[in-house]
TIBA-132946 format. One line per field, with one value per residue (C-alpha): residue number from 1; chain; x, y, z. Coordinates in nm, 2 decimals, decimal comma, always signed. Layout:
// TIBA-132946
num <- c(NUM / ...)
cadena <- c(A / ...)
px <- c(X / ...)
py <- c(Y / ...)
pz <- c(Z / ...)
***
This chain:
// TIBA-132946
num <- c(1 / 2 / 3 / 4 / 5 / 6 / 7 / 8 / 9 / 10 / 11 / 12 / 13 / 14 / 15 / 16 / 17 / 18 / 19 / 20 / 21 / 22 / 23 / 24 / 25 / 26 / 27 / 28 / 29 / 30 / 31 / 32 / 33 / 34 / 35 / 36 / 37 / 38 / 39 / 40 / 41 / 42 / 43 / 44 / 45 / 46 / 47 / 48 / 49 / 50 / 51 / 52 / 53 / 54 / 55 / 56 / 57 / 58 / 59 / 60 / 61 / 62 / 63 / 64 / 65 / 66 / 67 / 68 / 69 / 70 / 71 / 72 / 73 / 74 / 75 / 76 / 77 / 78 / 79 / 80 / 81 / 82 / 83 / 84 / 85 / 86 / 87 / 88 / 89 / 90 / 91 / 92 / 93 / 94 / 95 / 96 / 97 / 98 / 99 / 100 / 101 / 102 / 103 / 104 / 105 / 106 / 107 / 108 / 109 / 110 / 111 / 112 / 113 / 114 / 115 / 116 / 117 / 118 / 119 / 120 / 121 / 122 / 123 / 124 / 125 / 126 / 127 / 128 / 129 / 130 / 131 / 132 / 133 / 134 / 135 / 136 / 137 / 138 / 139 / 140 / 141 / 142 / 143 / 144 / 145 / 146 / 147 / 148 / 149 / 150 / 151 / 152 / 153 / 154 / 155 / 156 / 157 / 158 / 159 / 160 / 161 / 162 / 163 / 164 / 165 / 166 / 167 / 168 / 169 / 170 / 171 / 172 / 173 / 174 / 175 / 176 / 177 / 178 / 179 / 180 / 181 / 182 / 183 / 184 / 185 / 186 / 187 / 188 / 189 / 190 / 191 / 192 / 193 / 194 / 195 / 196 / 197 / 198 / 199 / 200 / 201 / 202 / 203 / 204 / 205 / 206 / 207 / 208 / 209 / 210 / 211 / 212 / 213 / 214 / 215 / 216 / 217 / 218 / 219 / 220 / 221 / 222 / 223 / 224 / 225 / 226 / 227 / 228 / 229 / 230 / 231 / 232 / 233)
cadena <- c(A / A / A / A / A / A / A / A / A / A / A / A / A / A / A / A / A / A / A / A / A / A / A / A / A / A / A / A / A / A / A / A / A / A / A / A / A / A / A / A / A / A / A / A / A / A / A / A / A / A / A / A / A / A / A / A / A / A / A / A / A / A / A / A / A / A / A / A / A / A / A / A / A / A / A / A / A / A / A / A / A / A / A / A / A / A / A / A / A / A / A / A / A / A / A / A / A / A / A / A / A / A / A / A / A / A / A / A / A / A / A / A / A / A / A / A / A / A / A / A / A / A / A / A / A / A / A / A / A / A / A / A / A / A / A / A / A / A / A / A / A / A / A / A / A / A / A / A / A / A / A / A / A / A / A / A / A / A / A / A / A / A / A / A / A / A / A / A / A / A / A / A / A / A / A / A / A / A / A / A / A / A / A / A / A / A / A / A / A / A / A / A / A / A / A / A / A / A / A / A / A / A / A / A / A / A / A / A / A / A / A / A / A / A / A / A / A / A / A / A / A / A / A / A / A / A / A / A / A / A / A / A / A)
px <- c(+12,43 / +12,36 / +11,97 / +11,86 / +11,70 / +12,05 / +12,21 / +11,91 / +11,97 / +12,32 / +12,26 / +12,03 / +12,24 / +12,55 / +12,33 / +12,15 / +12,48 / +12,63 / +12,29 / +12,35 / +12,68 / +12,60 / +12,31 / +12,58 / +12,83 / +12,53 / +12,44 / +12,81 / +12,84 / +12,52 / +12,23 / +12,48 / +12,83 / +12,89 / +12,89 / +12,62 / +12,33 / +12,22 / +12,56 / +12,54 / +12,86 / +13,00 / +12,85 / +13,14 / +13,16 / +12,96 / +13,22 / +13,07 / +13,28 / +13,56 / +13,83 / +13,69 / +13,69 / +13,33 / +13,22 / +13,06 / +12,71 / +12,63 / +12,54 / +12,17 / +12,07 / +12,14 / +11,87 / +11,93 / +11,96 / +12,11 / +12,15 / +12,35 / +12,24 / +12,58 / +12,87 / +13,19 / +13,46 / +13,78 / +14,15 / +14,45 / +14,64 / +14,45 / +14,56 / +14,85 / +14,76 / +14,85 / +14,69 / +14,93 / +15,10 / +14,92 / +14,58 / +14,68 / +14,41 / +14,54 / +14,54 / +14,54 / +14,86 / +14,83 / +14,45 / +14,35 / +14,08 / +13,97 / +14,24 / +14,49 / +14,88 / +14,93 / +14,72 / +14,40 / +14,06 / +13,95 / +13,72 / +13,54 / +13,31 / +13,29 / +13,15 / +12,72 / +12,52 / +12,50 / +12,31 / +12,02 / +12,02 / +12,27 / +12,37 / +12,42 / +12,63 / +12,93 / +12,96 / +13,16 / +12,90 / +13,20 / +13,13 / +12,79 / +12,81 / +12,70 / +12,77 / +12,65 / +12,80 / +12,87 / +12,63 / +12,66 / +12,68 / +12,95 / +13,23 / +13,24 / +13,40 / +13,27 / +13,36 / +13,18 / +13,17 / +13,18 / +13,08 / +13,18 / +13,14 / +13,23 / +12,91 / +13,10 / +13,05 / +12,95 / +13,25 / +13,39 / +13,62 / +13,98 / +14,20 / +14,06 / +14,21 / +13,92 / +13,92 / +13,66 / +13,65 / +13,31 / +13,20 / +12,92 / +12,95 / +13,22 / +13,40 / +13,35 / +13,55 / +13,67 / +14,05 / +14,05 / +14,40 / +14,45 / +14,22 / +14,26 / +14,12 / +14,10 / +13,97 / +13,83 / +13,67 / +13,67 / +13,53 / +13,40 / +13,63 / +13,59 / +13,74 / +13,82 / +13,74 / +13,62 / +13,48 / +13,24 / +13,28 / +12,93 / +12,61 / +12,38 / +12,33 / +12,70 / +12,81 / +13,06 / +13,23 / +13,41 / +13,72 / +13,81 / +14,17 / +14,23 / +14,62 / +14,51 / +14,44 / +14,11 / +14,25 / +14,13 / +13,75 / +13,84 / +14,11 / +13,99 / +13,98 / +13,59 / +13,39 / +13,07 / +12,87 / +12,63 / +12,43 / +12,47 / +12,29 / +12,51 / +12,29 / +12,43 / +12,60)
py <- c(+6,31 / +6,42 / +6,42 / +6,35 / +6,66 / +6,87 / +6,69 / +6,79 / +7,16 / +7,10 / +6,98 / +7,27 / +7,54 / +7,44 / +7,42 / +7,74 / +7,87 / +7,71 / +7,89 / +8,27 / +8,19 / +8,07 / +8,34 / +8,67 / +8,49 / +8,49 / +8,86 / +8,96 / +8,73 / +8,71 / +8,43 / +8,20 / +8,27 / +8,43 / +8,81 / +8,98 / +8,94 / +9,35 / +9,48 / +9,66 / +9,62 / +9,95 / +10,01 / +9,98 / +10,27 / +10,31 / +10,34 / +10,06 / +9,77 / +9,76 / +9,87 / +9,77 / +9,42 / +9,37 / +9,10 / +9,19 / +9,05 / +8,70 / +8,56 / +8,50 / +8,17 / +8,14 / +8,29 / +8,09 / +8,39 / +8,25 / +8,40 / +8,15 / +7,79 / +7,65 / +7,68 / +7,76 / +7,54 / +7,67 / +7,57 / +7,74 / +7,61 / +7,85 / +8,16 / +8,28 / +8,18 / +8,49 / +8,54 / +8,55 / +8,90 / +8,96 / +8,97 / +9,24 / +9,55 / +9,87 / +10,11 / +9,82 / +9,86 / +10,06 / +10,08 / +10,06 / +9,77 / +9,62 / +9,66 / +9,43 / +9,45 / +9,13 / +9,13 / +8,92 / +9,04 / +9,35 / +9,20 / +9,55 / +9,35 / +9,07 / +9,31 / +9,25 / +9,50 / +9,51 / +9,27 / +9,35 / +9,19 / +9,00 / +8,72 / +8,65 / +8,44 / +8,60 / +8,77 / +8,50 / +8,19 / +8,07 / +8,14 / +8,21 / +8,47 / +8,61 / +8,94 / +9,12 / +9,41 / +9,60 / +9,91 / +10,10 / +10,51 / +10,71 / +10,85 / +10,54 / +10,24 / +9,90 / +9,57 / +9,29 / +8,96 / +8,73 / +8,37 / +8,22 / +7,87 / +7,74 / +7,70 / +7,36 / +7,16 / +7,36 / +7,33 / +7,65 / +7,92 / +7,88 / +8,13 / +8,39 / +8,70 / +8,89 / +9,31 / +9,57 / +9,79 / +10,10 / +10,35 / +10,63 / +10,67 / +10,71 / +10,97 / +10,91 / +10,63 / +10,53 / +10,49 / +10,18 / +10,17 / +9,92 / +9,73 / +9,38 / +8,99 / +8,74 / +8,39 / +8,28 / +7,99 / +7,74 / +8,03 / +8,29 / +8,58 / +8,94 / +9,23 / +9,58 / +9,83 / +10,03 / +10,44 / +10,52 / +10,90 / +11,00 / +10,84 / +10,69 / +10,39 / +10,27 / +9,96 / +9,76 / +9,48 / +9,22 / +9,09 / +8,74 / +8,58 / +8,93 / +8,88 / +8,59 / +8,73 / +8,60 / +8,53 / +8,15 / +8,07 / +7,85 / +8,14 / +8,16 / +8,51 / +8,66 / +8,95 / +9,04 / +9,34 / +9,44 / +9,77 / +9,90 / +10,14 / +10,36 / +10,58 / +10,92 / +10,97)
pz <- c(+19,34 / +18,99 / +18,87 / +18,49 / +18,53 / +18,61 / +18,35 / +18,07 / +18,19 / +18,14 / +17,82 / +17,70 / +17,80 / +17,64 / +17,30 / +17,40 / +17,40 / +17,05 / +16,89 / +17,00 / +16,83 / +16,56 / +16,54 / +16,59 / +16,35 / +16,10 / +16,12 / +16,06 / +15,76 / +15,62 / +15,66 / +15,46 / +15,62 / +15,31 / +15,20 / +15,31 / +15,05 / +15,06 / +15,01 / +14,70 / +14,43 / +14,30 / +13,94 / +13,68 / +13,44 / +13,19 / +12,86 / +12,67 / +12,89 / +12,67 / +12,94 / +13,22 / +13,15 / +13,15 / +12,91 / +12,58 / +12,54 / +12,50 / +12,15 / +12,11 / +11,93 / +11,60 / +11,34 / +11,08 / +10,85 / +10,48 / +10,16 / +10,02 / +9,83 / +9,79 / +10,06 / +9,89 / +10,09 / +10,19 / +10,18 / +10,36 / +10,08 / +9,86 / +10,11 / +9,90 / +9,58 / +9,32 / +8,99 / +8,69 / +8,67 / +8,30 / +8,48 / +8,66 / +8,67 / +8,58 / +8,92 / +9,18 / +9,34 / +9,68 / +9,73 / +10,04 / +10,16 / +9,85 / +9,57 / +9,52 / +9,43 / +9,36 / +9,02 / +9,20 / +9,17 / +9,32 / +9,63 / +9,61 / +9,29 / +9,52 / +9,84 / +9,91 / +10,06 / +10,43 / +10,63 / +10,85 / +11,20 / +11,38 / +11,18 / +10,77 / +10,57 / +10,45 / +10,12 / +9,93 / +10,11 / +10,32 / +10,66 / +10,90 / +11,09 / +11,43 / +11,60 / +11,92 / +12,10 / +12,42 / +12,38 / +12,06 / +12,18 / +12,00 / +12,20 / +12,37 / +12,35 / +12,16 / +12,17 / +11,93 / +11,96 / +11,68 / +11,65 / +11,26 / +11,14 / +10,81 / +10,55 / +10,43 / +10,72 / +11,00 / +11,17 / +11,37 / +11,20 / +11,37 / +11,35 / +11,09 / +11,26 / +11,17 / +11,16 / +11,13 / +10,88 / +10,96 / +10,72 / +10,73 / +10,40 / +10,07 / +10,30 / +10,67 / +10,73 / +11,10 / +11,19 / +11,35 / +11,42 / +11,78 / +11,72 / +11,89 / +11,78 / +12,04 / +12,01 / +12,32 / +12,20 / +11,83 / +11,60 / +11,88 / +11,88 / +12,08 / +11,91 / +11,94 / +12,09 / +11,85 / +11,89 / +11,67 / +11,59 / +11,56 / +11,60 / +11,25 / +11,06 / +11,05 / +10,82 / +11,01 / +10,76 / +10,97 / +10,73 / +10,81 / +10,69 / +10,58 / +10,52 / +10,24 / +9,85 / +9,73 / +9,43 / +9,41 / +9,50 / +9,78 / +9,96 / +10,31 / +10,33 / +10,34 / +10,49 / +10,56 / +10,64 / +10,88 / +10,95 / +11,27 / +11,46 / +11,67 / +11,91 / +12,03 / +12,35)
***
């Protein structure tokens, strides 16, 4: 004859036994089941995170910075628009980032001086901009991330292929030959990576819609400027 005091024993050591399973499955995988929580992940190295696929740093909010009154809209109509060949500036053909060859203006009259901080509207007052960085040591390599919205509207930038262009001075000038533009999201773009060759107050002009002339006011093709800090290595 079976008590209800043998069957409650019965009863509590079956579930007795369900807990110390439960319990050594737990210190194998962690209180959760999961990894264990005080494993420690192997530090990626330290080259700036532009090949190891670490993501550059995340865009702060937005400033506000302006040093325009009027937005100057654009038109992709406007992108290959060529000023009559009698306008033509003697000693344009050939020159390299800011002359023409197609008889426009020269966009070095239409370039500001650099920006200080993170964001600034562009030089021509078509586009904000926004800009942060994996960490700026020379020797290593950078990757910028820009955010870009239109001053006309505040809508995002799509598709302006931007490109760097960095300068110490008149005759330090980077090669920035492979560097790489990718939009991962409607006006936020990631691109390089860059290696600055020696450390000092850099200026770093992002181009945007660089393969437009700016021949007509409302070309989409702009640039701004930013001083950048580059720290030694």
């Amino acid at each position: 004859m079976v008590t209800d005091g043998s069957v409650r024993a019965s009863v509590w050591a079956a579930l007795g036994a369900v807990v110390s399973l439960v319990g050594i499955t737990a210190a194998c995988t962690g209180n959760d089941g999961g990894a264990d929580p005080n494993a420690v992940a192997p530090e990626p190295a330290d080259d700036g995170g532009a090949e190891t696929g670490l993501p550059p740093l995340n865009l702060g909010p937005d400033t506000g910075t302006s040093r325009c009154v009027d937005a100057q809209p654009t038109a992709m109509a406007s992108c290959g628009t060529r000023a009559p060949q009698s306008d033509a500036q003697p000693g344009d053909a050939g020159q390299p980032d800011g002359a023409t060859d197609d008889g426009g203006e020269d966009p070095d009259s239409l370039y500001l001086d650099p920006a200080l901080g993170t964001d600034s509207d562009d030089d021509q007052c078509k586009y904000h901009v926004r800009w942060a960085s994996t960490p700026l040591v020379a020797a290593q390599p950078v990757t910028f991330t820009l955010k870009t919205s239109q001053l006309d509207g505040h809508a995002p930038t799509t598709g302006a292929a931007p490109r760097i262009e960095a300068f110490l001075d008149e005759t330090h000038v980077l090669a920035l030959d492979g560097q790489h533009a990718t939009e991962t999201a409607p006006g936020q773009y990631t691109l390089g990576p860059i290696t600055f060759d020696a450390p000092g107050a850099w200026t770093v002009r992002f181009h945007f819609f660089d393969a437009c002339t700016e021949a007509a006011p409302d070309s989409p093709a702009g640039h701004v400027a930013f001083l950048v800090e580059v720290k030694g290595p």
